[in-house]
HTML snippet that shows the backbone in 3Dmol.js (N, CA, C, O; Angstrom):
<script src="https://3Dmol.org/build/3Dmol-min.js"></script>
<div id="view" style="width:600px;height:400px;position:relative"></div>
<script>
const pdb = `
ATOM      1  N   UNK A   1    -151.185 -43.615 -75.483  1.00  0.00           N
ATOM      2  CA  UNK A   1    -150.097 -44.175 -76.228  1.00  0.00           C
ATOM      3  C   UNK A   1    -150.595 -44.544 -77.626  1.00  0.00           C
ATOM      4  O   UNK A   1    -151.627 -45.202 -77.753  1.00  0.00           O
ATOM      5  N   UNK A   2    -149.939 -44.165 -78.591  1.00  0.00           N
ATOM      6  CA  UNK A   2    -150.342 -44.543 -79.727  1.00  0.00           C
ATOM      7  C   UNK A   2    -150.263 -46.220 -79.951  1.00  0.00           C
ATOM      8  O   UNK A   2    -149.746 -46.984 -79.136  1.00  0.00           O
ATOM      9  N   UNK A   3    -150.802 -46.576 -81.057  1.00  0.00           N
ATOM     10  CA  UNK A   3    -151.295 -47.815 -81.144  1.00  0.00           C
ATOM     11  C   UNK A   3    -150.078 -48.476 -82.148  1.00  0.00           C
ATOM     12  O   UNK A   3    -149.847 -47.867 -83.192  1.00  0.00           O
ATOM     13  N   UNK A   4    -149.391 -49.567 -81.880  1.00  0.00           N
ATOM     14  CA  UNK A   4    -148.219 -49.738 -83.323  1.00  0.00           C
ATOM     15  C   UNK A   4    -148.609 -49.832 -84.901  1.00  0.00           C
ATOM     16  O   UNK A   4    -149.479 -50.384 -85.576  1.00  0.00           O
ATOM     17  N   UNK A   5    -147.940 -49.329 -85.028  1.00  0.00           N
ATOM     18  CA  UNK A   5    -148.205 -49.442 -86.818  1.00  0.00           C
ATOM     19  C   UNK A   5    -148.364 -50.723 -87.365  1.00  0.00           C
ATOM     20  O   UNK A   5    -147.865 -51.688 -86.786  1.00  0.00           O
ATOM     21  N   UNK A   6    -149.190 -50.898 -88.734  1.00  0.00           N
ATOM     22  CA  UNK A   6    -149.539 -52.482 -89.271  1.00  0.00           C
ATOM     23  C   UNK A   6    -147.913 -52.325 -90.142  1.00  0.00           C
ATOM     24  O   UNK A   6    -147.186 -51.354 -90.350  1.00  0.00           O
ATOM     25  N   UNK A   7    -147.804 -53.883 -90.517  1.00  0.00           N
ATOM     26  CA  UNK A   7    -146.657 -54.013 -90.748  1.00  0.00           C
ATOM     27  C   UNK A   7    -145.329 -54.252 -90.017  1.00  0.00           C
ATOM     28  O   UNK A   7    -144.400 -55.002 -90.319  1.00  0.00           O
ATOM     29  N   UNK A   8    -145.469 -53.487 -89.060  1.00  0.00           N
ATOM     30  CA  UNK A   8    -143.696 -53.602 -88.625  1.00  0.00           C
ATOM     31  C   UNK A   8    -144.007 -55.518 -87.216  1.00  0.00           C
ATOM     32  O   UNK A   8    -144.828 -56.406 -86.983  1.00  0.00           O
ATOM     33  N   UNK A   9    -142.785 -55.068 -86.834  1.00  0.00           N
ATOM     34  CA  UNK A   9    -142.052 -56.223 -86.175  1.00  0.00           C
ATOM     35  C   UNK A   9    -143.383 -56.125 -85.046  1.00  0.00           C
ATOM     36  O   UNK A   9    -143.771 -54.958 -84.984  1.00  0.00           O
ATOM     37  N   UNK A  10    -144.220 -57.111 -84.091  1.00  0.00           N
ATOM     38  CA  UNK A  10    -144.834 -56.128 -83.224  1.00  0.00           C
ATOM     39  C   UNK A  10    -143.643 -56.111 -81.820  1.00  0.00           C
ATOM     40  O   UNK A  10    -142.541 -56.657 -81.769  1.00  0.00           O
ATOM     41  N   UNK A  11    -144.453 -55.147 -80.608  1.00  0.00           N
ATOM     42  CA  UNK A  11    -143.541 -54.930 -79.874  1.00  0.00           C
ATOM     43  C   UNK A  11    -143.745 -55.831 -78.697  1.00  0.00           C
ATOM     44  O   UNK A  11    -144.805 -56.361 -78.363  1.00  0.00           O
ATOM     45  N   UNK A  12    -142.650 -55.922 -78.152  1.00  0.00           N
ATOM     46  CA  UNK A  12    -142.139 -57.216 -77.413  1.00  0.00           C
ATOM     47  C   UNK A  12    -142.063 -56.805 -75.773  1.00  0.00           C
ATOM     48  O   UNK A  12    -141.924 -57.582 -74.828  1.00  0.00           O
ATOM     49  N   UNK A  13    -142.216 -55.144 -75.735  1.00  0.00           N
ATOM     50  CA  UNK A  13    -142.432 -54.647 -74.652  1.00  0.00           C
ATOM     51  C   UNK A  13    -143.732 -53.517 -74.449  1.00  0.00           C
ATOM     52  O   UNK A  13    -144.135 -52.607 -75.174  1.00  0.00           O
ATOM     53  N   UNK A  14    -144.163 -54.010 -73.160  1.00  0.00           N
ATOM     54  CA  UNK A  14    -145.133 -52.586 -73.238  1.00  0.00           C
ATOM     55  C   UNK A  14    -144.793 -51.345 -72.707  1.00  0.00           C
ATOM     56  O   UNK A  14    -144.072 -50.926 -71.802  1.00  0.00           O
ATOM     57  N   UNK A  15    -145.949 -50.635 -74.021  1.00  0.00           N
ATOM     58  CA  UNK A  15    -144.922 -49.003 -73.689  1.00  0.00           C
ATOM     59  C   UNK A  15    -145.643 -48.048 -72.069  1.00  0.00           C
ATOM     60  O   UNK A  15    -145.554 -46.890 -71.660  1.00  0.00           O
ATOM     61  N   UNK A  16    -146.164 -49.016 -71.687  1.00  0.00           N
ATOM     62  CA  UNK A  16    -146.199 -48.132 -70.158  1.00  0.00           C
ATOM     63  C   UNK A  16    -145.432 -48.569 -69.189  1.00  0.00           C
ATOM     64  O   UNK A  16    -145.114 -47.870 -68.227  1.00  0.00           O
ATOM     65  N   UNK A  17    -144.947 -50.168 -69.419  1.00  0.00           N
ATOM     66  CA  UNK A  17    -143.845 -50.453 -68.690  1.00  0.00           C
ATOM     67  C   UNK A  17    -142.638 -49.550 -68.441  1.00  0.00           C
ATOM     68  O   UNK A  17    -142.098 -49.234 -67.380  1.00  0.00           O
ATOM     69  N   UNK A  18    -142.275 -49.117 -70.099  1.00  0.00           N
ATOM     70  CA  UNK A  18    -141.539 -48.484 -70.151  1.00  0.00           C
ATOM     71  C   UNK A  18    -141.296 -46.935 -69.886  1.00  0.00           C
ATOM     72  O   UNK A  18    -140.208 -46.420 -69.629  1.00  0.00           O
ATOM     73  N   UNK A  19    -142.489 -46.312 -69.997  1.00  0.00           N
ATOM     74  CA  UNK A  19    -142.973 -45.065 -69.429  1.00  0.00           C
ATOM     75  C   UNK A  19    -142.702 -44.806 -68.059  1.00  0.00           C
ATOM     76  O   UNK A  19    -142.262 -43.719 -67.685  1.00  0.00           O
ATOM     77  N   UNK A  20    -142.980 -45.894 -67.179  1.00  0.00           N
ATOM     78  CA  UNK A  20    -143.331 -46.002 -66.243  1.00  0.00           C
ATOM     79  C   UNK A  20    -141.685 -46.175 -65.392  1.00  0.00           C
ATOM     80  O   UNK A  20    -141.378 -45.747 -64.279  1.00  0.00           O
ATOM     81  N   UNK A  21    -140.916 -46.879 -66.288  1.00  0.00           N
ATOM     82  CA  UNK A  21    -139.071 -46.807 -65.837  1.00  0.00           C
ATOM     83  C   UNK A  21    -138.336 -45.612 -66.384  1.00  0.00           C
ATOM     84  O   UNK A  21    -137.171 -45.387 -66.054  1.00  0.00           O
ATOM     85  N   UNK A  22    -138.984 -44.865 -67.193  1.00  0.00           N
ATOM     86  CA  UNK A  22    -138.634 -43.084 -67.444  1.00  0.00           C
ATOM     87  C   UNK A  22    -138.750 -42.743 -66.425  1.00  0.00           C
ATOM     88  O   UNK A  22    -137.659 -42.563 -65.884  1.00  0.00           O
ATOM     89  N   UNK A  23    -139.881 -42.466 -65.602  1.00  0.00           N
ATOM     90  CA  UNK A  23    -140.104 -41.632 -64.709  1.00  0.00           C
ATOM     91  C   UNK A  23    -139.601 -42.032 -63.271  1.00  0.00           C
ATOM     92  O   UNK A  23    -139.228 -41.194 -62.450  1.00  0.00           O
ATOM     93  N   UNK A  24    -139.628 -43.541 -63.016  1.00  0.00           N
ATOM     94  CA  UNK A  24    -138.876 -44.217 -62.297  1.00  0.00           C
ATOM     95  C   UNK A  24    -137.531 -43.242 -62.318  1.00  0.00           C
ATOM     96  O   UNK A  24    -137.360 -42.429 -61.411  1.00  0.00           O
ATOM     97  N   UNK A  25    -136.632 -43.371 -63.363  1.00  0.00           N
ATOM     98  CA  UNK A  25    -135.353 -42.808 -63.196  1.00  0.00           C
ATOM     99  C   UNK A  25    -135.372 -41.411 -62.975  1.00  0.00           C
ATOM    100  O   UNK A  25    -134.545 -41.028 -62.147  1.00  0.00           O
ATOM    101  N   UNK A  26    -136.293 -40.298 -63.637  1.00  0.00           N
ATOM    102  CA  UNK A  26    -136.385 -39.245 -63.638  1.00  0.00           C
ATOM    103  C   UNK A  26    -136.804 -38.686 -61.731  1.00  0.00           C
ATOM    104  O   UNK A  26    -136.574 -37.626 -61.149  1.00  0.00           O
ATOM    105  N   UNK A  27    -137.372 -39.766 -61.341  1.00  0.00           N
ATOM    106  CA  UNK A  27    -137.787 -39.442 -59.869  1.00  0.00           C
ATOM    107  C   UNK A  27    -136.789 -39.770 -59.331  1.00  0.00           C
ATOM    108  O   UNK A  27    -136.360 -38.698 -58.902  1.00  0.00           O
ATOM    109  N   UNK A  28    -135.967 -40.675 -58.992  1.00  0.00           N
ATOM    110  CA  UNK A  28    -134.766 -41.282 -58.191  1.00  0.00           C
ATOM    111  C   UNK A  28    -133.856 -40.969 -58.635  1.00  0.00           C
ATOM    112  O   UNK A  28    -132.981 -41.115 -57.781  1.00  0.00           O
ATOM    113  N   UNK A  29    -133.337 -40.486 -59.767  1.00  0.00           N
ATOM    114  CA  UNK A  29    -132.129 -39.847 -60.049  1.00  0.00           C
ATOM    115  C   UNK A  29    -131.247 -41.026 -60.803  1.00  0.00           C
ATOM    116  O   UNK A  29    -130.164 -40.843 -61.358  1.00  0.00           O
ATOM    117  N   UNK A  30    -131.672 -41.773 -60.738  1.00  0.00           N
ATOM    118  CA  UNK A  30    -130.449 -43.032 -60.685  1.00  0.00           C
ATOM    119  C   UNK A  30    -130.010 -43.084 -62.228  1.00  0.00           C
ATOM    120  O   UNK A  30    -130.130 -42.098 -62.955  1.00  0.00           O
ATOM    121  N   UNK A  31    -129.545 -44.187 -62.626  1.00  0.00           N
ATOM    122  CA  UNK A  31    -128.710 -44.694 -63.964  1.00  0.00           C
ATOM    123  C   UNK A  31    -129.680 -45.389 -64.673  1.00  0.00           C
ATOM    124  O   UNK A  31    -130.367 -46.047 -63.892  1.00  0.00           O
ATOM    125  N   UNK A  32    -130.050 -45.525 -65.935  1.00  0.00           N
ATOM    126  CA  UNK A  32    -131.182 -46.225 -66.277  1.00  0.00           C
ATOM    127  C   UNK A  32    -130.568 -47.730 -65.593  1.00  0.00           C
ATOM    128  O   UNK A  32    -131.130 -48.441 -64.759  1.00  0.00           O
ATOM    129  N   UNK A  33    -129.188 -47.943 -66.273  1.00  0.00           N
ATOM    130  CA  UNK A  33    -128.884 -49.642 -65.839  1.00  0.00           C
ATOM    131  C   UNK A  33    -128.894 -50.113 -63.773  1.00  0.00           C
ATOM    132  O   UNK A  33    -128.483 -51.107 -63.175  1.00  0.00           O
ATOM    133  N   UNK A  34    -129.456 -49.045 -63.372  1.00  0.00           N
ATOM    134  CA  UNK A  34    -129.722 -49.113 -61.939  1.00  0.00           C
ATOM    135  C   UNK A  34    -130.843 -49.529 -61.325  1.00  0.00           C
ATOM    136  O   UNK A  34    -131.125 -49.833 -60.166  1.00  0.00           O
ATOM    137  N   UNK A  35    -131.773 -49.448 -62.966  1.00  0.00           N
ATOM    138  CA  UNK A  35    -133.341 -49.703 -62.112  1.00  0.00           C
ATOM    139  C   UNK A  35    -133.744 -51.248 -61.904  1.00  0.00           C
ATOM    140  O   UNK A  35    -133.135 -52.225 -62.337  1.00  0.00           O
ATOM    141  N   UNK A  36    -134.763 -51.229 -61.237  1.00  0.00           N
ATOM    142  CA  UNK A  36    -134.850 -52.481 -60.499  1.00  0.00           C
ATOM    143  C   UNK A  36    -135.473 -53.298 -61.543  1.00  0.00           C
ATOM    144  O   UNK A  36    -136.059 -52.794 -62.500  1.00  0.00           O
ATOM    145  N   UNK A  37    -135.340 -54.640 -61.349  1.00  0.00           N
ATOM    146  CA  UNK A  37    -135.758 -55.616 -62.196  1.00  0.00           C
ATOM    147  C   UNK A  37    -137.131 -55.738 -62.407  1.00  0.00           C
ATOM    148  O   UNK A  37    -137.356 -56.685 -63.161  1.00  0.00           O
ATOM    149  N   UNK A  38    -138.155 -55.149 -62.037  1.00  0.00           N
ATOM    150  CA  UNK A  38    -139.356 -55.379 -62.167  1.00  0.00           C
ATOM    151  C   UNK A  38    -139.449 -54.495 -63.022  1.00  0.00           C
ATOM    152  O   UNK A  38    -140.638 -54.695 -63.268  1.00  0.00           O
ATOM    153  N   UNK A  39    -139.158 -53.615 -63.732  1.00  0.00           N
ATOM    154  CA  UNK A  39    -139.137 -52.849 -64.893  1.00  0.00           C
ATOM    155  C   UNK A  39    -138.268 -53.571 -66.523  1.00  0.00           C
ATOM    156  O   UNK A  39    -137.534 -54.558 -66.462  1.00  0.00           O
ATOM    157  N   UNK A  40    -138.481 -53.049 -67.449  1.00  0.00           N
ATOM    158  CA  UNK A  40    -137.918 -53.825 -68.369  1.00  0.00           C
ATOM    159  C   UNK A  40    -136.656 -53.289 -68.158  1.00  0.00           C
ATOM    160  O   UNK A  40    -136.185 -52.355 -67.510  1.00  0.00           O
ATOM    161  N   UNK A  41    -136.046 -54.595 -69.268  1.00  0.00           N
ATOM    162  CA  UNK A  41    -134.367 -54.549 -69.655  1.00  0.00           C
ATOM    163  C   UNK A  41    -134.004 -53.061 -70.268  1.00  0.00           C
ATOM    164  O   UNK A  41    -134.719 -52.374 -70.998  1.00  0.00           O
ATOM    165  N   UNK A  42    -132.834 -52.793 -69.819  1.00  0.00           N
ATOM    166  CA  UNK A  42    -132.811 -51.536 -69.892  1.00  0.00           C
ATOM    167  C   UNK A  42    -131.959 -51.936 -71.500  1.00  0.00           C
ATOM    168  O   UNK A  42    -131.581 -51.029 -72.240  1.00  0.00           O
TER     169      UNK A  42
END
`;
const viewer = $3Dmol.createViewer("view");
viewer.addModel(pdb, "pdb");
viewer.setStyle({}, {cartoon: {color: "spectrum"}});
viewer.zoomTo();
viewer.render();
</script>
């Protein structure tokens, strides 16, 4: 994963969390707003 850029806002989520609820949905088929709460806010 690339590293965030200097300057901006930093990020408030991590991006494997989020990687990790891509593929979540991509495996189960489901709705992003379906996935389970232990993943971030969709």
């Amino acid at each position: 994963m690339p590293a965030a850029k200097p300057g901006g806002r930093p990020r408030s989520t991590s991006l494997w969390a989020v990687l990790n609820a891509i593929f979540y949905v991509v495996t189960q088929g489901c709705k992003w707003r379906a996935i389970p709460a232990d993943f971030p806010a969709w």
